[in-house]
C-alpha positions as a LaTeX table, in Angstrom:
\begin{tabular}{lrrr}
\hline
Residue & $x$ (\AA) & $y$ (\AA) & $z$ (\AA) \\
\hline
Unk1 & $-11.29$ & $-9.61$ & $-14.04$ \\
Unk2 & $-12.63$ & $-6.11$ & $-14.81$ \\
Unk3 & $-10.44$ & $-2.90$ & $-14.68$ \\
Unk4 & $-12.07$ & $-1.74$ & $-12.23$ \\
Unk5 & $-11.36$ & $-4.80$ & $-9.92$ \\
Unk6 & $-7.78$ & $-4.55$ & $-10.93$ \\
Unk7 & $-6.94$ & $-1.17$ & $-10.12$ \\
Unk8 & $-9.39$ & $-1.27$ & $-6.73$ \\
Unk9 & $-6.71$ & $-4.73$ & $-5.59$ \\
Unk10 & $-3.79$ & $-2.64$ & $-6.79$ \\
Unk11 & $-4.80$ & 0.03 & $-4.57$ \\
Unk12 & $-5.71$ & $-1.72$ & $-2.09$ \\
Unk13 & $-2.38$ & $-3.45$ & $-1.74$ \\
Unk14 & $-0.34$ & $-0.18$ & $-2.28$ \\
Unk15 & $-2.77$ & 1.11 & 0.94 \\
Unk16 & $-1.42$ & $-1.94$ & 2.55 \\
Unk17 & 2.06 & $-0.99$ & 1.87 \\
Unk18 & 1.95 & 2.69 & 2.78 \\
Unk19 & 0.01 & 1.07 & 6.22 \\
Unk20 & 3.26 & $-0.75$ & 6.69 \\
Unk21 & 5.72 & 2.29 & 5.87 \\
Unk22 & 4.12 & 4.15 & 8.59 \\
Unk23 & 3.83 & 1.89 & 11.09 \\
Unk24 & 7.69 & 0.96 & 10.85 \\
Unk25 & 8.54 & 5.13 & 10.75 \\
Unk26 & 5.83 & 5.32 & 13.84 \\
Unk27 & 8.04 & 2.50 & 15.58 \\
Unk28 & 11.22 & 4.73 & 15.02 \\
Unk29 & 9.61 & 8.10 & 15.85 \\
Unk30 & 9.04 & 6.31 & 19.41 \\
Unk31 & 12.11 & 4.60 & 19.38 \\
Unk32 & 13.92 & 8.47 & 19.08 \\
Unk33 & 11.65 & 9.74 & 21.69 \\
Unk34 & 13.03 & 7.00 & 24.34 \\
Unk35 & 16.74 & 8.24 & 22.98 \\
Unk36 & 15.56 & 11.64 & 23.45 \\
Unk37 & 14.49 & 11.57 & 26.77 \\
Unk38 & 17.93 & 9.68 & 27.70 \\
Unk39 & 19.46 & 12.64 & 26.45 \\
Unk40 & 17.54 & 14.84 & 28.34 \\
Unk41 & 18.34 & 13.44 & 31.56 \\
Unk42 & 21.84 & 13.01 & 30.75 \\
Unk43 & 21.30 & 17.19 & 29.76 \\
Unk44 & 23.05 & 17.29 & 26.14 \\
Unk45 & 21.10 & 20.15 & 24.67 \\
Unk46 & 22.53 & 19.80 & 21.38 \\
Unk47 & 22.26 & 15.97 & 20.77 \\
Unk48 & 18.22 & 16.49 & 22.11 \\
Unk49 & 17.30 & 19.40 & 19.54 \\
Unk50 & 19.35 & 17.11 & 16.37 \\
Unk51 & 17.09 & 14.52 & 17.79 \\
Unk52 & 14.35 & 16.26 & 17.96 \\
Unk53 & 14.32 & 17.66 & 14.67 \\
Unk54 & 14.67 & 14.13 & 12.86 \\
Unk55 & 12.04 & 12.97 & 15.21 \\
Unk56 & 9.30 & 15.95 & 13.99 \\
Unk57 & 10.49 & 15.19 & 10.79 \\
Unk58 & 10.07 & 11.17 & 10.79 \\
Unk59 & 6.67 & 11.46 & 12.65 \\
Unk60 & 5.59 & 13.67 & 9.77 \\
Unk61 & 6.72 & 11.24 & 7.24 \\
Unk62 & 4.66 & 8.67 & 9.42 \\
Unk63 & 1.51 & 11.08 & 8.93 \\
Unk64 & 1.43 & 11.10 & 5.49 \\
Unk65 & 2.39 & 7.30 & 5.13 \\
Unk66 & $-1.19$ & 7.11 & 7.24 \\
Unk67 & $-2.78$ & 9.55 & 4.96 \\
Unk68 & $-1.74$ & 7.77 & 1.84 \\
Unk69 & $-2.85$ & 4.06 & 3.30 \\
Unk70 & $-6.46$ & 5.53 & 3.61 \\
Unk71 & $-6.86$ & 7.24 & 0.17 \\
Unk72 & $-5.33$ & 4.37 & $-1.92$ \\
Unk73 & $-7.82$ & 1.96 & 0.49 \\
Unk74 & $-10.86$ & 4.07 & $-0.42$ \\
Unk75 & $-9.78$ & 4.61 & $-3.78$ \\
Unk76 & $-9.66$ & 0.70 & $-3.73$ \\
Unk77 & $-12.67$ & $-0.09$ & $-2.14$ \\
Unk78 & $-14.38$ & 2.29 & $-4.34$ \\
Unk79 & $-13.06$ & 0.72 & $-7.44$ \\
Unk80 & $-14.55$ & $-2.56$ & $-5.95$ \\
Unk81 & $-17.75$ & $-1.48$ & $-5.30$ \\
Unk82 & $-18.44$ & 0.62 & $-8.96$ \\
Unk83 & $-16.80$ & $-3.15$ & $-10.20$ \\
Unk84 & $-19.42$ & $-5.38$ & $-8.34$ \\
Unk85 & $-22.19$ & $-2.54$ & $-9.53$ \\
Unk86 & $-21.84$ & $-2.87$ & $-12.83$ \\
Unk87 & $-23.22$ & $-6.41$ & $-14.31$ \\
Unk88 & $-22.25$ & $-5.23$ & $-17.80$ \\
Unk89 & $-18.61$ & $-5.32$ & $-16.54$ \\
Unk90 & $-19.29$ & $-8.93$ & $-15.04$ \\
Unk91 & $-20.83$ & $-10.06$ & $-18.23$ \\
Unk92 & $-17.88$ & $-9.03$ & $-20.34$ \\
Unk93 & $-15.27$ & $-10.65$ & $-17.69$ \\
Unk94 & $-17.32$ & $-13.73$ & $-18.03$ \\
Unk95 & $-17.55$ & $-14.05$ & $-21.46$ \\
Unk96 & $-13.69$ & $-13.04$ & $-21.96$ \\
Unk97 & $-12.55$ & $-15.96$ & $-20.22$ \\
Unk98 & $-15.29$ & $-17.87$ & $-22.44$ \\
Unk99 & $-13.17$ & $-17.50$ & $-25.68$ \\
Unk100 & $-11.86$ & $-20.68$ & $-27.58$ \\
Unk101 & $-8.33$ & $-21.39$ & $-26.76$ \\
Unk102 & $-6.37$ & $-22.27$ & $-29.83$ \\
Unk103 & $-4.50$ & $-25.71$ & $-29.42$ \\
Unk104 & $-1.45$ & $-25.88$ & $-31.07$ \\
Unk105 & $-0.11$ & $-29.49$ & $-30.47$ \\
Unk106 & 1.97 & $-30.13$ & $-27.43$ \\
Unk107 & 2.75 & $-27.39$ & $-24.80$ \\
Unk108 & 6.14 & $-25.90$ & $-25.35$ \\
Unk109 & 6.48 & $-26.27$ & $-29.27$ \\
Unk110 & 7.03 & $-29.98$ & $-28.58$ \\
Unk111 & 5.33 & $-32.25$ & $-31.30$ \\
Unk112 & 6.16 & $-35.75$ & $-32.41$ \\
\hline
\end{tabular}
């Protein structure tokens, strides 16, 4: 495996991750709306505006989380694509996992 096609899977799966973080922040930023709205109807002013305030602040959060997932992904995919480009790079990986492996005995330091 080439550095490239390391780092592209490691970002990848960090896009994957951020995806996740702001899809669960997106699930609470509409789970404080519903609570918001309750408190509207019930009319406490200043439990709504705390609310509201955490809410702006968690949807934000949820923004960037988004933002993040797509430039790690493309940064990724990228990576992939310069990887799968270069045949030098697939040469070397090849002949890298060609090598001799040196045998020492029994696996373990066991010998008899």
């Amino acid at each position: 495996m080439s550095t490239n096609q390391l780092w592209g899977w490691s970002s990848i799966g960090a896009g994957a991750l951020f995806l996740v973080g702001g899809a669960l922040t997106g699930i609470q930023v509409i789970d404080q709306s519903d609570q918001m709205s309750k408190l509207a109807g019930e009319g406490n002013l200043a439990a709504y505006q705390s609310l509201q305030q955490d809410r702006n602040q968690m949807a934000l959060l949820s923004d960037g989380l988004y933002l993040g997932s797509i430039a790690f992904t493309s940064v990724g995919v990228y990576l992939l694509i310069q990887a799968l480009s270069d045949p030098k790079a697939n040469y070397r990986s090849a002949q890298e996992g060609m090598k001799p492996i040196a045998y020492d005995g029994f696996p373990f330091g066991f010998s008899f």
